[in-house]
C-alpha positions in Angstrom: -69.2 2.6 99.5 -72.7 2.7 101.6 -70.3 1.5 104.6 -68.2 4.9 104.3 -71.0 6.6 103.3 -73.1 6.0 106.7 -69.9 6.6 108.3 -69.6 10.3 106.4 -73.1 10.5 108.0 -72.8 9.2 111.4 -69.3 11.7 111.8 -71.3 14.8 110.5 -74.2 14.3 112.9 -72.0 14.1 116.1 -70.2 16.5 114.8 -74.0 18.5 114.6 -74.7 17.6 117.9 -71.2 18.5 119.6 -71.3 21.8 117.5 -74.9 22.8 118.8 -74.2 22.0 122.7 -73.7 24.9 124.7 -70.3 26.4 125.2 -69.7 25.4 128.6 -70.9 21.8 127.9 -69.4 21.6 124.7 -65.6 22.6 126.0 -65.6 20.3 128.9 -67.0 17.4 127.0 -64.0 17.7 124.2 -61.2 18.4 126.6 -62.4 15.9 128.9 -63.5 13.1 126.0 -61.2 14.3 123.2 -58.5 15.8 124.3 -58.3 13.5 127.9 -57.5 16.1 129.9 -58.7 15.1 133.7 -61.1 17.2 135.9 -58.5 19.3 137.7 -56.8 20.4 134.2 -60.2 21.1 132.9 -60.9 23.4 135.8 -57.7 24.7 135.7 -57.5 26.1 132.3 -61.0 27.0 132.6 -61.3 28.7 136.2 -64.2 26.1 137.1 -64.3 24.2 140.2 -63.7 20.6 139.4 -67.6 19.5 140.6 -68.5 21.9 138.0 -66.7 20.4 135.2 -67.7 17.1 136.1 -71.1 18.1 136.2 -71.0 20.0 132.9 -69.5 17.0 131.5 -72.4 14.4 132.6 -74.9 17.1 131.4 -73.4 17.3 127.8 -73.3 13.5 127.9 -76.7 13.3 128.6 -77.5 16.3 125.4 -75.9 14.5 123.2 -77.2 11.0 123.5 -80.4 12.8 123.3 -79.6 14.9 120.1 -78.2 11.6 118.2 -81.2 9.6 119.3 -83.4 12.2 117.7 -85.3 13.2 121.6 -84.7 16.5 122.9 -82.9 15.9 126.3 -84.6 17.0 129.2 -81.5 20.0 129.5 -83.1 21.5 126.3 -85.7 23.2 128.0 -83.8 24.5 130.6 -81.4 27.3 131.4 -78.0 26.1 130.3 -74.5 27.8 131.7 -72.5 28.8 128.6 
């Protein structure tokens, strides 16, 4: 039962963390992670070039390891594309 429970806990906080990235972070991280679309698609479906989503990818990689480690990431003070 504590197993599950820190499960319940561990899923709602990435969950948390995916929910509060910015938009632009936050789609190419679940298509690319998630869904397992590649780069092209990604920029494709969302009229990016492909550096772009890669980059936006590595970004909200970086955000989120800081937001579940309980550090604000270094993007957090910074002007973020949506």
């Amino acid at each position: 039962m504590v197993a599950l429970d820190r499960q319940d806990s561990t899923r709602m906080d990435l969950e948390r963390a995916v929910a509060s990235l910015p938009d632009g972070y936050r789609e190419v991280l679940v298509l690319h992670d998630v869904e397992g679309y590649t780069h092209e698609e990604i920029a494709g479906l969302l009229g990016i070039d492909r550096g772009t989503s890669k980059s936006q990818l590595s970004r909200a990689r970086r955000e989120l390891r800081a937001r579940l480690s309980g550090f604000p990431g270094k993007e957090t003070s910074e002007a973020r594309p949506s």
